[in-house]
VEXGUDO-175956 format. One record per residue (C-alpha): x, y, z; residue in one letter. Coordinates in steps of 0.001 Angstrom, whole numbers. Layout:
N
<pagu east="X" north="Y" up="Z" residuo="a"/>
...
***
This chain:
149
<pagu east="-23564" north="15329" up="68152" residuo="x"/>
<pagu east="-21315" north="14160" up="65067" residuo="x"/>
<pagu east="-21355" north="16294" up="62177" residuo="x"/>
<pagu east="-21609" north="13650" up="58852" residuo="x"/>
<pagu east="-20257" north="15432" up="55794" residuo="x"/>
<pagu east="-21782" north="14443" up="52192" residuo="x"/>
<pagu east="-19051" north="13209" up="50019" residuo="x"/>
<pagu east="-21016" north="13484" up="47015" residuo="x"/>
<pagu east="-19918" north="16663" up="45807" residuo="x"/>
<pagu east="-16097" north="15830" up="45808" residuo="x"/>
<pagu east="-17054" north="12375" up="43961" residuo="x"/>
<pagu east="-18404" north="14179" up="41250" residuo="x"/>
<pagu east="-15719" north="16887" up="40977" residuo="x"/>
<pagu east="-13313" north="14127" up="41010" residuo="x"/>
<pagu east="-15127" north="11753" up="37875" residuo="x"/>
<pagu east="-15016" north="15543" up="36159" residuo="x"/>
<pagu east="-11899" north="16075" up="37059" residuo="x"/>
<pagu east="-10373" north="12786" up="35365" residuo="x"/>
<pagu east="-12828" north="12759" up="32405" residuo="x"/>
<pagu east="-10844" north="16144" up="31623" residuo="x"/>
<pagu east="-7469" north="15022" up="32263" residuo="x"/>
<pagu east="-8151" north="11632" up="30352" residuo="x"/>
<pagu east="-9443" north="14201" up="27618" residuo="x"/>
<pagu east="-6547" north="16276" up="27579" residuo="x"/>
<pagu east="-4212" north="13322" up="27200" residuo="x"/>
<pagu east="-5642" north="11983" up="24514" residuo="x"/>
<pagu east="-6343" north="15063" up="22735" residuo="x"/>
<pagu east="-2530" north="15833" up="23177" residuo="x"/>
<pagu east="-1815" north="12319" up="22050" residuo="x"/>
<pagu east="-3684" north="12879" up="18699" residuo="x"/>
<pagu east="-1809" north="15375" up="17994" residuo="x"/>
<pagu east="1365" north="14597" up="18485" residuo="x"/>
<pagu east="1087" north="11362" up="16145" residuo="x"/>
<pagu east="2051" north="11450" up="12711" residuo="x"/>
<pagu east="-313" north="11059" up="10193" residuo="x"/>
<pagu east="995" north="9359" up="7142" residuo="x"/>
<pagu east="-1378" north="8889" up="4375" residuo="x"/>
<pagu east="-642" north="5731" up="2464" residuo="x"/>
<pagu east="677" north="7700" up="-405" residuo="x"/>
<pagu east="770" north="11479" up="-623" residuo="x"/>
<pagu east="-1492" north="11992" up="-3476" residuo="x"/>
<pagu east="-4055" north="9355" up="-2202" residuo="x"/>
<pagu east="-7157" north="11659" up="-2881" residuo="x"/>
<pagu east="-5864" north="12143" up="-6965" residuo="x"/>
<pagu east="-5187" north="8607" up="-6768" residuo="x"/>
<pagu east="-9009" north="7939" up="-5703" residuo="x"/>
<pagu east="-10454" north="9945" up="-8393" residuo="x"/>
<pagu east="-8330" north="7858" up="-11159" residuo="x"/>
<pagu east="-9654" north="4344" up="-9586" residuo="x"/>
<pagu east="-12034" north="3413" up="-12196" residuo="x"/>
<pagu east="-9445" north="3832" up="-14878" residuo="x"/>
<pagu east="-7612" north="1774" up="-13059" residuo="x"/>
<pagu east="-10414" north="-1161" up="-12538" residuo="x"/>
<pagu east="-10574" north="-1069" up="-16391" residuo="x"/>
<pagu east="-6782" north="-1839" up="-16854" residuo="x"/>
<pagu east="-7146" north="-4530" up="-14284" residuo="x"/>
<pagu east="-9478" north="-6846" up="-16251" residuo="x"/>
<pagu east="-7694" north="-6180" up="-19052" residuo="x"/>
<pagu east="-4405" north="-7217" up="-17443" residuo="x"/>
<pagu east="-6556" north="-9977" up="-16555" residuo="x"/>
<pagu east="-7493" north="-11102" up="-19460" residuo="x"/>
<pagu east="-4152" north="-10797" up="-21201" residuo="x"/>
<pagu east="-2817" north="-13397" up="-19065" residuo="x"/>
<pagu east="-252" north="-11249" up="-16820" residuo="x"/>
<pagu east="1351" north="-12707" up="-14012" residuo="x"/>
<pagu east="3504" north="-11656" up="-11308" residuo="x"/>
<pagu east="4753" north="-14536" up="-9125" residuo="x"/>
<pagu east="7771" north="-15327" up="-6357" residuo="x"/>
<pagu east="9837" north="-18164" up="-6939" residuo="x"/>
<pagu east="10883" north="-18724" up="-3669" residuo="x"/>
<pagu east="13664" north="-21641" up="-4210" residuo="x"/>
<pagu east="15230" north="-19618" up="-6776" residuo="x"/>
<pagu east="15139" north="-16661" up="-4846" residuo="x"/>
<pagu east="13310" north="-14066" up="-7568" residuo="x"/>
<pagu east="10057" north="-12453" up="-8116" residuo="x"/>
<pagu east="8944" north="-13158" up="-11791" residuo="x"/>
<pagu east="6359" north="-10330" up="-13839" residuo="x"/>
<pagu east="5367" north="-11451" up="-16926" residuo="x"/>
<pagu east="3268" north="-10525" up="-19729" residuo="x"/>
<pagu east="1973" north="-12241" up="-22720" residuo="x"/>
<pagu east="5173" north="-12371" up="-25820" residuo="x"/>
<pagu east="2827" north="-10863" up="-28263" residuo="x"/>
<pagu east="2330" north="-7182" up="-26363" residuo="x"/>
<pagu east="6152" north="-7031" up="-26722" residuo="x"/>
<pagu east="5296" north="-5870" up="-30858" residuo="x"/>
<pagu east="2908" north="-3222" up="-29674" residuo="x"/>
<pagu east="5343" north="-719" up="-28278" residuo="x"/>
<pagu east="5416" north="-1394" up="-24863" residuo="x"/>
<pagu east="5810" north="1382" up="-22065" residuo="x"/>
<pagu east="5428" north="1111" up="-17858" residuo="x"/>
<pagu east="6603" north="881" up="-14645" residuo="x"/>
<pagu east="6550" north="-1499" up="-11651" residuo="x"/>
<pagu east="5908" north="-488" up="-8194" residuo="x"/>
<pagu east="7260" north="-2137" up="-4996" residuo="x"/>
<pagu east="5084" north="-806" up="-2228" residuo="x"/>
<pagu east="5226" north="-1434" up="1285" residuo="x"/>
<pagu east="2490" north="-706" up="3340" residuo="x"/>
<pagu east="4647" north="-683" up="6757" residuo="x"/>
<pagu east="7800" north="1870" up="5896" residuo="x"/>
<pagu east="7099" north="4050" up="2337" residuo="x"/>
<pagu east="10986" north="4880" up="2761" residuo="x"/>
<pagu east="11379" north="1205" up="1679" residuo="x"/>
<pagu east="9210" north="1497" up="-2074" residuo="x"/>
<pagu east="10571" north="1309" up="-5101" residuo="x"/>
<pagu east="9769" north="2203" up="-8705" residuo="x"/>
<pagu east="11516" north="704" up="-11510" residuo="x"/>
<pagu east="10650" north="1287" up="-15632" residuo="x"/>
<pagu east="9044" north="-2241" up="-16574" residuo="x"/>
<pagu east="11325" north="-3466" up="-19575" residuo="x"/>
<pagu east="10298" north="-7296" up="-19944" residuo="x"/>
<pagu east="12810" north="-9127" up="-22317" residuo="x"/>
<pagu east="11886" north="-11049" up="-25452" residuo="x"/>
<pagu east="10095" north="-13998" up="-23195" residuo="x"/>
<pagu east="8191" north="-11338" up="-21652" residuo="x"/>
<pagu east="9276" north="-11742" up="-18308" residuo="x"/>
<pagu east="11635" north="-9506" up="-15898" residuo="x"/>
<pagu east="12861" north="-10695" up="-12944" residuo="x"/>
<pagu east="14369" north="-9274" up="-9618" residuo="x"/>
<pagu east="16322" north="-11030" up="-6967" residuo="x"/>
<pagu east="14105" north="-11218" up="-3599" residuo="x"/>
<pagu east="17087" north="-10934" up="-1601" residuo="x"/>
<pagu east="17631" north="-7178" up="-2256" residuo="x"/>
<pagu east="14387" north="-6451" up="-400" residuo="x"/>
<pagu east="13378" north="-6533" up="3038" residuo="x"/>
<pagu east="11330" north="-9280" up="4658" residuo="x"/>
<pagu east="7415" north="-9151" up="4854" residuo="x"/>
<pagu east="4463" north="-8233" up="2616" residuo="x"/>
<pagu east="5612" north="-6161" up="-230" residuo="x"/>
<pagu east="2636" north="-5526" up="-2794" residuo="x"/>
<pagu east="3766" north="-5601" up="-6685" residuo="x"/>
<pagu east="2091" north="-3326" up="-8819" residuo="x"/>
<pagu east="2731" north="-3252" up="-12629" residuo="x"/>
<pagu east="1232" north="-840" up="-15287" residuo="x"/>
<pagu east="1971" north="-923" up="-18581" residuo="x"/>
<pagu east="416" north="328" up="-22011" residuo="x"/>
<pagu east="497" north="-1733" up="-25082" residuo="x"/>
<pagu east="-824" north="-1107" up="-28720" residuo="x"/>
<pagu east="-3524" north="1982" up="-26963" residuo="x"/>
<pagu east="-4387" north="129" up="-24378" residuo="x"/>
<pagu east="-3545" north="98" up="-20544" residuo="x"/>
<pagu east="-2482" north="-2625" up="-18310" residuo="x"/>
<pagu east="-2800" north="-3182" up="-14122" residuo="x"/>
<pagu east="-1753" north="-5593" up="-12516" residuo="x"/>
<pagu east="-1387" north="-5982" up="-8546" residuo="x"/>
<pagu east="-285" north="-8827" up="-6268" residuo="x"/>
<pagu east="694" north="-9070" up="-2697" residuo="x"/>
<pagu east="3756" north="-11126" up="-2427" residuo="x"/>
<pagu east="5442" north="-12195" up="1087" residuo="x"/>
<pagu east="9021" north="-12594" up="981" residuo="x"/>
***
């Protein structure tokens, strides 16, 4: 007579075993990955958001652009001539979402047209977003465009 053996119990202990291997890996793969936050003081920067809706429409409403002109090979902010009077103070941000080593922050000094330019070719290919705030005569500014150069 032939003994049959039930296999049963080794398929089980098998589909355990690799459900905890499989868990293990990517357990160990979690946390081993960097976590990079999109700025480091993203939860302050939450809190201030509303603020920052405000200065938005107002931005809006002022008439602020920021646009690439790609033939001549420059991004172009701009802000209505008549903010210039009102003692005007801010900063642009370059921000890119891919590599932070690659943002930049420069003081936003338009000249007497209002505008302030930058060359495009002394930043890297790809989505870059453009983020300008500014205060004029008590009141703040936001402005933020995604600009692919």
């Amino acid at each position: 007579m032939k003994n049959s053996r039930n296999l049963w119990p080794f398929g089980i202990l098998t589909a355990f075993g690799l459900f905890f291997v499989g868990m293990a890996t990517a357990v160990t793969i979690a946390l081993t990955h960097g976590e990079n936050l999109v700025s480091p003081n993203y939860y302050e920067q939450e809190l201030k958001y509303q603020d920052q809706i405000n200065a938005a429409a107002h931005a809006g409403a002022a008439g602020a652009t920021v646009r690439l002109d790609a033939a001549a090979g420059r991004m172009i902010v701009s802000v209505p001539v008549g903010q210039l009077k009102q003692n005007l103070t801010g900063k642009i941000s370059f921000y890119r979402a891919n590599d932070p080593t690659l943002d930049r922050e420069v003081v936003f000094a338009p000249g007497a047209d209002g505008t302030q330019t930058f060359k495009a070719a002394g930043f890297v290919a790809g989505l870059w977003r453009v983020r300008v705030a500014w205060s004029a005569g008590g009141q703040d500014y936001f402005l933020e465009q995604k600009i692919k150069i």
